[in-house]
Short mmCIF file of the C-alpha atoms (twelve columns), coordinates in Angstrom:
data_MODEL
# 
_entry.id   MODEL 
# 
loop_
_atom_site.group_PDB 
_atom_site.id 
_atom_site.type_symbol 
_atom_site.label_atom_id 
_atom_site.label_alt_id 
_atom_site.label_comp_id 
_atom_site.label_asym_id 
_atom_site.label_seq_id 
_atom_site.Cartn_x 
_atom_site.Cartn_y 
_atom_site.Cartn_z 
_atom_site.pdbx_PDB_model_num 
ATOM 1   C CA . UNK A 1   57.510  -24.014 51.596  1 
ATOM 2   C CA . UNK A 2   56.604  -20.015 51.661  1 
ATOM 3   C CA . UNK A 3   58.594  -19.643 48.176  1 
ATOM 4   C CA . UNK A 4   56.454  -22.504 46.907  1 
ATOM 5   C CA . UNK A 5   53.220  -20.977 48.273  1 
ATOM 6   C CA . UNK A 6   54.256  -17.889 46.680  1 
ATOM 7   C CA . UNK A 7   55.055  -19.244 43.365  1 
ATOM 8   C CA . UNK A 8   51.644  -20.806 43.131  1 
ATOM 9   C CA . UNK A 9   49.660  -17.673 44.223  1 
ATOM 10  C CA . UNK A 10  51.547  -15.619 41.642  1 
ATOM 11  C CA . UNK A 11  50.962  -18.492 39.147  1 
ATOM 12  C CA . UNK A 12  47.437  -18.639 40.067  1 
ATOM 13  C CA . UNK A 13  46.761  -14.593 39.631  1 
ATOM 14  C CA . UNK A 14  48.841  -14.859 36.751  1 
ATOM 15  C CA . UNK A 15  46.386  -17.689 35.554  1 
ATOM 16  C CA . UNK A 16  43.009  -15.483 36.571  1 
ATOM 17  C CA . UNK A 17  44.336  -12.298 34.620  1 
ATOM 18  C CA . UNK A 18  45.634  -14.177 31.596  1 
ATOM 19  C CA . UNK A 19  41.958  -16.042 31.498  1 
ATOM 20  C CA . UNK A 20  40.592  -12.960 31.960  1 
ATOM 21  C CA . UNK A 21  42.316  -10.947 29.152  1 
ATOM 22  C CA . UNK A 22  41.559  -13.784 26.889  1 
ATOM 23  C CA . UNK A 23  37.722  -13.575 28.328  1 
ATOM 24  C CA . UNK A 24  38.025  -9.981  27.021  1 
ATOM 25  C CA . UNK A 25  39.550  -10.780 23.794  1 
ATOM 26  C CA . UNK A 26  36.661  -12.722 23.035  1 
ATOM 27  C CA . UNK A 27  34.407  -10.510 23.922  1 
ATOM 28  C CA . UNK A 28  35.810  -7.680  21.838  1 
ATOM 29  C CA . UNK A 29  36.424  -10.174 19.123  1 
ATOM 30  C CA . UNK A 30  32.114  -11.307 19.288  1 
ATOM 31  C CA . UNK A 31  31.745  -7.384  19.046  1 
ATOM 32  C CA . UNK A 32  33.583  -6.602  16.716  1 
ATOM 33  C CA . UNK A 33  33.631  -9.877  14.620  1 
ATOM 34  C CA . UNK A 34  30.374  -11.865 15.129  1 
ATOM 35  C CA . UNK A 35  29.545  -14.770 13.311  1 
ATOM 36  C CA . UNK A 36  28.388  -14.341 9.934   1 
ATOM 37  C CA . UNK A 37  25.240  -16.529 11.183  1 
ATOM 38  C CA . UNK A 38  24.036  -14.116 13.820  1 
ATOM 39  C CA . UNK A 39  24.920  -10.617 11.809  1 
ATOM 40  C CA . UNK A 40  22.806  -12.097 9.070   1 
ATOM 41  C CA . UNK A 41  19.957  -12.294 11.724  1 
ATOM 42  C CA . UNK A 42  20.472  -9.227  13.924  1 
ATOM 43  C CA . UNK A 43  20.451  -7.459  10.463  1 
ATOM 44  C CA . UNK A 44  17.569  -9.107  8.965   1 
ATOM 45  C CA . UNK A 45  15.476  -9.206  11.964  1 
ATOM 46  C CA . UNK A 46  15.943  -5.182  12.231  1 
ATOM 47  C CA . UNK A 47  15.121  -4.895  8.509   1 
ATOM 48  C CA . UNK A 48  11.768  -7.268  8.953   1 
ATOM 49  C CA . UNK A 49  10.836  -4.773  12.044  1 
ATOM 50  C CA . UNK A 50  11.249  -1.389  10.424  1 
ATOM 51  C CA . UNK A 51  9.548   -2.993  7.257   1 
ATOM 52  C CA . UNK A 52  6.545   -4.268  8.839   1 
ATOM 53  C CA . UNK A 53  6.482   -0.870  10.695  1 
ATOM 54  C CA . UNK A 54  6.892   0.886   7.904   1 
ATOM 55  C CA . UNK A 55  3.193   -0.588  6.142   1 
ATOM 56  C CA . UNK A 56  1.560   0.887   9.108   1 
ATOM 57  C CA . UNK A 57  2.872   4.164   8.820   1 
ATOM 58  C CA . UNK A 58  1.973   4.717   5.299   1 
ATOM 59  C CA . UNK A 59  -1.762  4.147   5.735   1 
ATOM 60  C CA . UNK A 60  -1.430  0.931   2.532   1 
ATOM 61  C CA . UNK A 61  -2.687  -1.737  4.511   1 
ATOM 62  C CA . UNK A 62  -1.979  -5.221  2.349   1 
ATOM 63  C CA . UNK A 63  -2.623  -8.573  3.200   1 
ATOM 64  C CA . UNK A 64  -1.924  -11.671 0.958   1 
ATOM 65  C CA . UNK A 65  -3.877  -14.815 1.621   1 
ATOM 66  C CA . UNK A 66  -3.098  -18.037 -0.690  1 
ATOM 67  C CA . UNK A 67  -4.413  -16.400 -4.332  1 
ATOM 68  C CA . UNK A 68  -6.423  -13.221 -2.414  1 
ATOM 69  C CA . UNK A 69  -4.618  -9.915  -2.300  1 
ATOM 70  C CA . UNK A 70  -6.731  -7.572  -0.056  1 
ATOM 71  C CA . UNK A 71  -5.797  -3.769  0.031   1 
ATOM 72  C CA . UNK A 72  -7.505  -1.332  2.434   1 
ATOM 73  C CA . UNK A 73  -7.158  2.512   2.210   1 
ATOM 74  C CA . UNK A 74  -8.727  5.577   3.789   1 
ATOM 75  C CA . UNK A 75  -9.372  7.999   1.054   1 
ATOM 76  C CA . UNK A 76  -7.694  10.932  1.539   1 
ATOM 77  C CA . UNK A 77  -5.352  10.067  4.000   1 
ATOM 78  C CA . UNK A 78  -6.887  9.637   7.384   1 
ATOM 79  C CA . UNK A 79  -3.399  11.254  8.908   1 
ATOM 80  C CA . UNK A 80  -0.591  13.163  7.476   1 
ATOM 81  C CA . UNK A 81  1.839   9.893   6.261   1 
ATOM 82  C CA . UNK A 82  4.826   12.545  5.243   1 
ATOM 83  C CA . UNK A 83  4.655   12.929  8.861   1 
ATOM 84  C CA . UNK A 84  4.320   9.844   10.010  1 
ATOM 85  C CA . UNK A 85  6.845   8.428   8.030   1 
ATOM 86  C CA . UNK A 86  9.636   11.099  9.321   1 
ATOM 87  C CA . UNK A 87  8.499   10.624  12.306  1 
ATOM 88  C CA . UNK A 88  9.181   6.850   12.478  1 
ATOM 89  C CA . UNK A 89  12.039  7.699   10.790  1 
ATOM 90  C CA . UNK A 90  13.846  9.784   13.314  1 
ATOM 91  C CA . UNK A 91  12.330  6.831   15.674  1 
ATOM 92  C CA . UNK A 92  14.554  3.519   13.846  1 
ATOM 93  C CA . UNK A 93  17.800  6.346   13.856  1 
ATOM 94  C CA . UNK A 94  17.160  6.025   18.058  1 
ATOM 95  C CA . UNK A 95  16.376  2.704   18.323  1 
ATOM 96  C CA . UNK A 96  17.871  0.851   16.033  1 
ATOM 97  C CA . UNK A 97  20.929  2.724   14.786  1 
ATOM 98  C CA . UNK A 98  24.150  4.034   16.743  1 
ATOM 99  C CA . UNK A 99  27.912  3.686   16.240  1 
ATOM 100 C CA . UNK A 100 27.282  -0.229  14.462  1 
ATOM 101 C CA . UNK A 101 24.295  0.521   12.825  1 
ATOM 102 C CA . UNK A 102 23.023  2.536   10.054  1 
ATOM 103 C CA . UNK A 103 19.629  2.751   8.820   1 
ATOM 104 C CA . UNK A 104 18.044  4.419   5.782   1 
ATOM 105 C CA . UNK A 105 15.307  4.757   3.029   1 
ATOM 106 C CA . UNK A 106 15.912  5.507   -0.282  1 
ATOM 107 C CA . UNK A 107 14.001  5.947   -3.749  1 
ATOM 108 C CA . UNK A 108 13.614  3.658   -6.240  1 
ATOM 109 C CA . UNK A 109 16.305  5.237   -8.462  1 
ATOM 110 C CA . UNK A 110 18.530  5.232   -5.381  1 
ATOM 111 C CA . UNK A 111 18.665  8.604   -3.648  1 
ATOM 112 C CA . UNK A 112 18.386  8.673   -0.126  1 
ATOM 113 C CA . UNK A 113 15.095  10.013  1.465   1 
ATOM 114 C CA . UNK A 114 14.923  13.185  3.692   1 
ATOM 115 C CA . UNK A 115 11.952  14.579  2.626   1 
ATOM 116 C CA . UNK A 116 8.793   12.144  2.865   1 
ATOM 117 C CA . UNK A 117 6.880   13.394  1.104   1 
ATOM 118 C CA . UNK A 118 8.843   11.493  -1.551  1 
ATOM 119 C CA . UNK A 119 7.605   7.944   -0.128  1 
ATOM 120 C CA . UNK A 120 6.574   5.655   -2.722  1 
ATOM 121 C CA . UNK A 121 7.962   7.548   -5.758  1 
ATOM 122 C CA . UNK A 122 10.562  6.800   -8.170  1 
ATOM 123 C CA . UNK A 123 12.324  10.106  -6.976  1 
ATOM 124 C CA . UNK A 124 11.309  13.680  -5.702  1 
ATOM 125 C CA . UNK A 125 10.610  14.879  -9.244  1 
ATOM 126 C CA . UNK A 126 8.114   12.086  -9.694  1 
ATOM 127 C CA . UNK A 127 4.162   13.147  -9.872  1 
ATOM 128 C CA . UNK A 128 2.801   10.079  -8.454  1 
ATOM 129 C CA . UNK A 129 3.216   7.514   -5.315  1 
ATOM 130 C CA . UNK A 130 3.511   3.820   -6.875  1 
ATOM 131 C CA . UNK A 131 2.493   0.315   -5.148  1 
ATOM 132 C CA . UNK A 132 2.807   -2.288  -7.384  1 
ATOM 133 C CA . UNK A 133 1.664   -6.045  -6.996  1 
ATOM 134 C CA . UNK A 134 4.441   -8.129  -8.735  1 
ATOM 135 C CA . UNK A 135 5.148   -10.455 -11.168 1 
ATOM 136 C CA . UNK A 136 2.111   -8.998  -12.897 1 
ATOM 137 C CA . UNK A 137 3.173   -5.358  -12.957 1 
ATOM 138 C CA . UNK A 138 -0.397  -4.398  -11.300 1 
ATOM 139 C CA . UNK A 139 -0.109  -0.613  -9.985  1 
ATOM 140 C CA . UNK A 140 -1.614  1.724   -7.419  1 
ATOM 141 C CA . UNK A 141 -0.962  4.793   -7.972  1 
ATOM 142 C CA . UNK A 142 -1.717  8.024   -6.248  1 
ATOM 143 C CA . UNK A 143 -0.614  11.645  -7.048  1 
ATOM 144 C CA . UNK A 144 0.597   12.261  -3.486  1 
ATOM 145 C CA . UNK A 145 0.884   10.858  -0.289  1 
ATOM 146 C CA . UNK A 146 -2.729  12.452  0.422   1 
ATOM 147 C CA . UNK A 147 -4.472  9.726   -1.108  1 
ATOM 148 C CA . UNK A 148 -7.591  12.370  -2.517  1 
ATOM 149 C CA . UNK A 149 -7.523  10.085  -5.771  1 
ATOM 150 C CA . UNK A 150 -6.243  6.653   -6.403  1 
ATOM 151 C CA . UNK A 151 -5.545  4.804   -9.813  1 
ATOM 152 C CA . UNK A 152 -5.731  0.486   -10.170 1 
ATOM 153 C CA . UNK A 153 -3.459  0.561   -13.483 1 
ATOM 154 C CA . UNK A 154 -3.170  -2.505  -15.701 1 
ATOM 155 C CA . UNK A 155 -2.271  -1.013  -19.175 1 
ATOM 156 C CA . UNK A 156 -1.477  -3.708  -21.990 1 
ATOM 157 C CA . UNK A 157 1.134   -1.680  -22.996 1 
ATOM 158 C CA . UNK A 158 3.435   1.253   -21.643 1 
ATOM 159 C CA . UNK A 159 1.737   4.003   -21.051 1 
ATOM 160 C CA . UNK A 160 2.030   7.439   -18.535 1 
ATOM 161 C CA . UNK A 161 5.518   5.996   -17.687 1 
ATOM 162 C CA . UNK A 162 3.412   2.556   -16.459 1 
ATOM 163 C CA . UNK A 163 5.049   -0.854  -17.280 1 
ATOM 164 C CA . UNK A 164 3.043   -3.325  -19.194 1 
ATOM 165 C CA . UNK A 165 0.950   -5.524  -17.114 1 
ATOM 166 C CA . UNK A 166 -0.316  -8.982  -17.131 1 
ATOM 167 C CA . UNK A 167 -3.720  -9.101  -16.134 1 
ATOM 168 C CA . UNK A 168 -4.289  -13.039 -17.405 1 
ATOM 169 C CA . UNK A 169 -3.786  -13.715 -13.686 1 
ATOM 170 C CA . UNK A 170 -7.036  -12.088 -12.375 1 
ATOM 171 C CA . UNK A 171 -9.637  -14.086 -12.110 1 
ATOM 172 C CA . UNK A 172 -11.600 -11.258 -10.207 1 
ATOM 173 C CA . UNK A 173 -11.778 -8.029  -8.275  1 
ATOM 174 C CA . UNK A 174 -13.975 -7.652  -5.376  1 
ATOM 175 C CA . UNK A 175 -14.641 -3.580  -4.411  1 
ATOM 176 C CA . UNK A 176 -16.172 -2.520  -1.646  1 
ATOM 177 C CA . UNK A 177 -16.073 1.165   -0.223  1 
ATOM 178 C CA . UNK A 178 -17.776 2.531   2.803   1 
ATOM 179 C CA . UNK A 179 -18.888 6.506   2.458   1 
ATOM 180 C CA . UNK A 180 -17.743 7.582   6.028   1 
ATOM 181 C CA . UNK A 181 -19.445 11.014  6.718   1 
ATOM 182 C CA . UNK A 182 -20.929 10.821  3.213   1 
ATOM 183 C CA . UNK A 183 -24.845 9.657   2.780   1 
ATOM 184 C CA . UNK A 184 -26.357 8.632   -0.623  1 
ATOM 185 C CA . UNK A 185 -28.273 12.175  -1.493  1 
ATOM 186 C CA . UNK A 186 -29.494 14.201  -4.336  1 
ATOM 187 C CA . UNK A 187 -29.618 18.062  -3.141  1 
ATOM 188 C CA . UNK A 188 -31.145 20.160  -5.826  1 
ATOM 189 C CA . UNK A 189 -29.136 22.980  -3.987  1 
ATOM 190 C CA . UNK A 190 -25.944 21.254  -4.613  1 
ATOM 191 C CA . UNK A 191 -26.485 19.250  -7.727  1 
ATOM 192 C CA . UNK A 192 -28.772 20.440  -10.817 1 
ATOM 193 C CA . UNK A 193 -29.123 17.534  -12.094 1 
ATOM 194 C CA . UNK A 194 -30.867 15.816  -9.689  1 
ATOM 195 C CA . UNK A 195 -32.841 12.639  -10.817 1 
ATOM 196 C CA . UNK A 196 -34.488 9.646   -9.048  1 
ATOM 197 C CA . UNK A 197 -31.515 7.523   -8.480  1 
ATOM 198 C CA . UNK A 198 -28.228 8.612   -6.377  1 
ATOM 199 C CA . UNK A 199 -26.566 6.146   -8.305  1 
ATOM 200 C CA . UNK A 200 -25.826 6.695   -12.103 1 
ATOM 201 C CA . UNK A 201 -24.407 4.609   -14.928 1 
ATOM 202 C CA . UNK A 202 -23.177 6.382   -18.155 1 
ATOM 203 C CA . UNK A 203 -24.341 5.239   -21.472 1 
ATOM 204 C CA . UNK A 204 -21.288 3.171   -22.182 1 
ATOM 205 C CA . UNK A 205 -22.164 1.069   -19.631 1 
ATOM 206 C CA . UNK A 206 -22.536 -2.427  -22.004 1 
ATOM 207 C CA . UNK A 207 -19.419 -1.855  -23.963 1 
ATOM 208 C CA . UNK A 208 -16.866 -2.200  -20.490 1 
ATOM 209 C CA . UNK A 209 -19.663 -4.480  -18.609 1 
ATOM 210 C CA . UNK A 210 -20.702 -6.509  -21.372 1 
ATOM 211 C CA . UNK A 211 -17.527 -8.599  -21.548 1 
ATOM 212 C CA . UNK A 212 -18.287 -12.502 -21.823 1 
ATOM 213 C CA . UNK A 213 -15.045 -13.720 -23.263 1 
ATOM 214 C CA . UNK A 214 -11.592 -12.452 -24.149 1 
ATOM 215 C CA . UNK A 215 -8.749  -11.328 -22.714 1 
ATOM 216 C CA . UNK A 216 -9.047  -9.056  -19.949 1 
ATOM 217 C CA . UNK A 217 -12.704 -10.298 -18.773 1 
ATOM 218 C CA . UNK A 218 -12.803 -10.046 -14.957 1 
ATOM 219 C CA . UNK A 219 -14.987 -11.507 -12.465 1 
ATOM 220 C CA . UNK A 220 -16.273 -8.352  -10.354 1 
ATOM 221 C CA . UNK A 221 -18.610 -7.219  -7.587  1 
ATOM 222 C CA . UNK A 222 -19.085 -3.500  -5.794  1 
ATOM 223 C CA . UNK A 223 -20.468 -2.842  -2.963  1 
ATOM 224 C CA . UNK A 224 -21.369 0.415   -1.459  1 
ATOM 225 C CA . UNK A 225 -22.468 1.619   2.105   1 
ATOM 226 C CA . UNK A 226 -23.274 5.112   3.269   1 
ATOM 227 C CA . UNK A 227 -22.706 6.624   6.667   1 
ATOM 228 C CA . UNK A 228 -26.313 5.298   7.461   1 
ATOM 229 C CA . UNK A 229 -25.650 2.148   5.954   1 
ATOM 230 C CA . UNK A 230 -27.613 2.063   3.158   1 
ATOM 231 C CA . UNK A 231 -26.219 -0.170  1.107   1 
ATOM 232 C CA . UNK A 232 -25.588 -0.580  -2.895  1 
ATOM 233 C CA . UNK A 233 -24.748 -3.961  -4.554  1 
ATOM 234 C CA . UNK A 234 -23.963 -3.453  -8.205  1 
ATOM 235 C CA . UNK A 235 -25.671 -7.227  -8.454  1 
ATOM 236 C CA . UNK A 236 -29.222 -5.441  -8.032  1 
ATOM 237 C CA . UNK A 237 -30.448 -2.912  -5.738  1 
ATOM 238 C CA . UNK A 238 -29.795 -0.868  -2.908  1 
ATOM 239 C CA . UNK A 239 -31.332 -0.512  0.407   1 
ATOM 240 C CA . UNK A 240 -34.496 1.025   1.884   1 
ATOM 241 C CA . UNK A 241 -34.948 4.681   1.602   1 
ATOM 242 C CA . UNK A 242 -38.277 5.641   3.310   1 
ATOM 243 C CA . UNK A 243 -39.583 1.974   2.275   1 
ATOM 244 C CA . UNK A 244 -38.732 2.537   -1.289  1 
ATOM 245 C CA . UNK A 245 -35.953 0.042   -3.220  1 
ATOM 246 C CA . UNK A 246 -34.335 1.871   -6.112  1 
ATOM 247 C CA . UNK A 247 -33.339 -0.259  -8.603  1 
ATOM 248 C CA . UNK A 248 -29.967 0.172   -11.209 1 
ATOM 249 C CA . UNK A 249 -28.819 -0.987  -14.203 1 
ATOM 250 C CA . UNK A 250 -26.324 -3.402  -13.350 1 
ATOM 251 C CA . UNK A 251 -26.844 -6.980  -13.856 1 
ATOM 252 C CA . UNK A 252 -23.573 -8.065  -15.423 1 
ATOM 253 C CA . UNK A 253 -20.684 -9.970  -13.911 1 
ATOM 254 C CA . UNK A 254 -17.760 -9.350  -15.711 1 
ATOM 255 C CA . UNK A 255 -16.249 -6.250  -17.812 1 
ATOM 256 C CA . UNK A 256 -13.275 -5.903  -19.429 1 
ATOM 257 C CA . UNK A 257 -10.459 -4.669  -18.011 1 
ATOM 258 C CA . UNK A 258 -8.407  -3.784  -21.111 1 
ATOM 259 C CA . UNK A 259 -11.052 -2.087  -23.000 1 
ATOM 260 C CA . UNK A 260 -11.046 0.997   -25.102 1 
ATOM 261 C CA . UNK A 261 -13.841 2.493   -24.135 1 
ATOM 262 C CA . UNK A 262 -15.009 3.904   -20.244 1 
ATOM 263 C CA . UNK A 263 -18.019 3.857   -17.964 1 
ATOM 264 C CA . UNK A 264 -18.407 5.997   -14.743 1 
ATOM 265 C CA . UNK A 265 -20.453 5.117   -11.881 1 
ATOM 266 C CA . UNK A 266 -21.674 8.790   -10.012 1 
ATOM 267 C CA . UNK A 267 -22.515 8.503   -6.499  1 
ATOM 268 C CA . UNK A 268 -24.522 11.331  -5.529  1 
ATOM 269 C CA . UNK A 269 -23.655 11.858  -2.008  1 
ATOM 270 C CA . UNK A 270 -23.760 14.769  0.420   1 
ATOM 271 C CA . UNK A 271 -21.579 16.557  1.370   1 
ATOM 272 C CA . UNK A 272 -19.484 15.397  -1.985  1 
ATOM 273 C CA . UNK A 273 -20.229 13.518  -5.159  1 
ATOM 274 C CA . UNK A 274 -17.794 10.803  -5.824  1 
ATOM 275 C CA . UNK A 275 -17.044 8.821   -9.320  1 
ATOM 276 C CA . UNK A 276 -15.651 5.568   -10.237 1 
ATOM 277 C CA . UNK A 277 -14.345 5.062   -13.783 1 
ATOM 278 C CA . UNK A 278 -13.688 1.634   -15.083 1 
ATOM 279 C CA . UNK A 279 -11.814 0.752   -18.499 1 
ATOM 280 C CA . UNK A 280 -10.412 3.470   -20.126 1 
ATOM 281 C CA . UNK A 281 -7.359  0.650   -21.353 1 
ATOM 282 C CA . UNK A 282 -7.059  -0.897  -18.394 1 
ATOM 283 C CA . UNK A 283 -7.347  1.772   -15.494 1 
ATOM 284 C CA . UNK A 284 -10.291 1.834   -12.853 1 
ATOM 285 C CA . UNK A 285 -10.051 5.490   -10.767 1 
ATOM 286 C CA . UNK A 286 -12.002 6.584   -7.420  1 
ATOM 287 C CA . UNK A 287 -12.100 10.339  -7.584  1 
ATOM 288 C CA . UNK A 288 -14.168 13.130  -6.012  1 
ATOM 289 C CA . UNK A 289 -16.294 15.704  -8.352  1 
ATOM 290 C CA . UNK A 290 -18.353 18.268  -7.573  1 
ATOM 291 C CA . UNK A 291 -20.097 21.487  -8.763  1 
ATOM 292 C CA . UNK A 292 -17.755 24.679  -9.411  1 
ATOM 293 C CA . UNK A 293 -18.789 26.602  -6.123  1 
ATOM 294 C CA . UNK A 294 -18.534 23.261  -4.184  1 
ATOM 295 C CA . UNK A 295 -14.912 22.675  -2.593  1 
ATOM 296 C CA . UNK A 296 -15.416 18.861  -2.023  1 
ATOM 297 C CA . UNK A 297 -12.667 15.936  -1.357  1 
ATOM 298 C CA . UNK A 298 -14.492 12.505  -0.803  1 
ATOM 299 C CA . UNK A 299 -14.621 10.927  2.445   1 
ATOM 300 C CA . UNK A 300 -14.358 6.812   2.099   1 
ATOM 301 C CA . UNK A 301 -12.756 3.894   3.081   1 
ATOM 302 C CA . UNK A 302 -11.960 1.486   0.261   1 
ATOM 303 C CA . UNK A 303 -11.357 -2.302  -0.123  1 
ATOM 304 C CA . UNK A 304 -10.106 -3.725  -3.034  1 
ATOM 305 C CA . UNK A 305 -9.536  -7.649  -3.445  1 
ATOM 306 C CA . UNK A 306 -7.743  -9.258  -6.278  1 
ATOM 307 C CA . UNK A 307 -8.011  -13.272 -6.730  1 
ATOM 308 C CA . UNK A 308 -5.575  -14.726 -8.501  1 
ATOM 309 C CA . UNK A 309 -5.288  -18.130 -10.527 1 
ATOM 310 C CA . UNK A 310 -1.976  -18.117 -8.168  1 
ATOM 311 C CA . UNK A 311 0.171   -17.366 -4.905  1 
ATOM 312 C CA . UNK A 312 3.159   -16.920 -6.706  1 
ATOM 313 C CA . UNK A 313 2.878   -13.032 -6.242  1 
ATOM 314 C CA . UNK A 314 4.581   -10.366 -4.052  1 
ATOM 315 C CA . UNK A 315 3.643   -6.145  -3.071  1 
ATOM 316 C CA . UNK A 316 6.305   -3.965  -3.691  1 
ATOM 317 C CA . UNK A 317 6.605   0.083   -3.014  1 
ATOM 318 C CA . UNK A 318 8.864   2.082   -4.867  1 
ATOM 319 C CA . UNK A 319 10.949  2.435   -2.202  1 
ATOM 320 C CA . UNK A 320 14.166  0.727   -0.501  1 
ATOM 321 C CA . UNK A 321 14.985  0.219   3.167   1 
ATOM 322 C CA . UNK A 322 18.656  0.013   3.983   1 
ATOM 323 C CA . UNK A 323 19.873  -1.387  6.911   1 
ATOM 324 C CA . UNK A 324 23.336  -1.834  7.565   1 
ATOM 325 C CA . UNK A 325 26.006  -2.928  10.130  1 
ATOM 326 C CA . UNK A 326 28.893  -0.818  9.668   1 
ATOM 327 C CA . UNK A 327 31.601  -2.247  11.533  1 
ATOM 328 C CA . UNK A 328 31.437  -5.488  9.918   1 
ATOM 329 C CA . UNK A 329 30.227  -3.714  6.348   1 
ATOM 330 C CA . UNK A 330 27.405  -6.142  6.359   1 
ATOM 331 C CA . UNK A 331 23.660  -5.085  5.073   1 
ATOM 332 C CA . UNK A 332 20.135  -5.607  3.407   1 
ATOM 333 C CA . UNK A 333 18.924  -2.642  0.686   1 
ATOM 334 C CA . UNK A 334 16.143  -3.562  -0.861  1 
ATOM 335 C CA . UNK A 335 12.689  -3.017  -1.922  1 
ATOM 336 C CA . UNK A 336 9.944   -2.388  0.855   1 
ATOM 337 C CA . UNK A 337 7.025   -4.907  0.517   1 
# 
């Protein structure tokens, strides 16, 4: 009876370690080969997170709603985004990656990123920071990562290394751009040329607003409040000043995106004048000008907001997002949007 009790207690530990080296085996084996279902989500989830993140940190805030396309910017950069973006950088290498995990951000053309300041551009040797809105090959462009002038590019045709657009989409563009720190002003100290109106049309106003038909006639409205909120609406006038309403020449509701010819808006403000050009082929700039002995950068917050005749579109930087798990050799690379 004691050699029977003995052979089923050494059966019995014989059965608990062999269920527990099998227990282990299956453990290692869900390390080390999970199922292709969960990789794909553990992978994609991580890539989702560190994308999403990634929109923050580079001061482009987007948000698509059915046909609307709404981009918000601080111009120039409210922050230092090179920073920002190695910082978060060195922040997904802690959190995310380690000895199954590899993450990384690359250009467009396929180099890896160390230096941020290359965000958003085709490569290092690039001059400007690309956003595009895709299928229609719409562009924002900026010359660096500081934001101090931005570009809305739909060109007809390739041009300054551009791809051709399709603007037959937009049915209009809504602008509106708050002037924070900046009041509607006209110095004489500061600006020569002082006349009754801060705000100032140039002659070729008719030929880019007088579009009625055609291609590249868009629906638009522009709206713009100072750091007191007076307020401008290029459908009429703009607000009190003292009691007084200055009126503007701007009663249209369309202009033509693709058209030779260019009008600037000038926004005499203090402490910097500020200019919007539309047309010029298809390219509408915000830029800062001032006089010679005047160091100026403008000071705004801008909102631009594209309807569309559909929600079939996408955003898209010129930059990839790589994230990888390396003991299986399974990963995502692709475009950040």
């Amino acid at each position: 009876m004691k050699k029977l009790r003995g052979f089923f207690f050494t059966a019995s530990v014989i059965s608990v370690v062999s269920f527990m080296l099998f227990a282990a085996f299956l453990y290692q084996q869900a390390k080390f080969d999970p199922s292709p279902l969960l990789l794909a989500e553990k992978v994609t989830y991580s890539w989702e997170d560190i994308a999403e993140d990634l929109s923050k940190a580079d001061g482009f805030n987007a948000t698509k709603s059915g046909n609307t396309l709404s981009v918000v910017m601080d111009l120039p950069s409210s922050k230092n985004i090179s920073q920002e973006l190695s910082t978060y950088a060195n922040f997904t290498q802690s959190f995310y990656a380690g000895p199954d995990t590899s993450i990384g951000f690359y250009s467009a053309d396929g180099q890896q990123i160390t230096d941020f300041s290359c965000f958003g551009k085709k490569n290092c040797n690039d001059n400007t920071v690309q956003f595009h809105i895709l299928p229609f090959n719409m562009t924002y462009s900026f010359p660096d990562l500081t934001k101090k002038q931005l570009d809305i590019v739909c060109y007809d045709h390739v041009k300054d290394g551009f791809p051709v657009c399709d603007s037959t989409h937009i049915r209009a563009l809504n602008i509106s751009i708050n002037l924070t720190a900046m009041n509607f002003t006209c110095n004489p100290s500061i600006y020569n040329n002082c006349t009754q109106n801060d705000i100032e049309w140039d002659t070729d106003f008719d030929e880019v607003f007088g579009c009625t038909s055609g291609t590249g006639c868009i629906n638009y409205s522009l709206m713009i409040r100072d750091n007191n909120s007076k307020t401008y609406n290029c459908q009429g006038v703009y607000g009190a000043n003292n009691g007084n309403t200055k009126r503007v020449n701007c009663d249209a509701t369309t202009f033509n995106w693709l058209e030779n010819d260019e009008t600037v808006l000038t926004i005499k403000s203090s402490p910097c004048q500020v200019r919007l050009r539309f047309g010029n082929e298809g390219r509408f700039r915000v830029e800062s000008t001032a006089p010679a002995s005047e160091n100026c950068n403008i000071n705004l917050t801008l909102q631009s907001m594209f309807v569309f005749d559909t929600t079939n579109f996408w955003t898209d930087f010129s930059t990839q997002l790589l994230v990888r798990d390396n003991l299986a050799n399974y990963s995502i690379k692709t475009q950040v949007q």
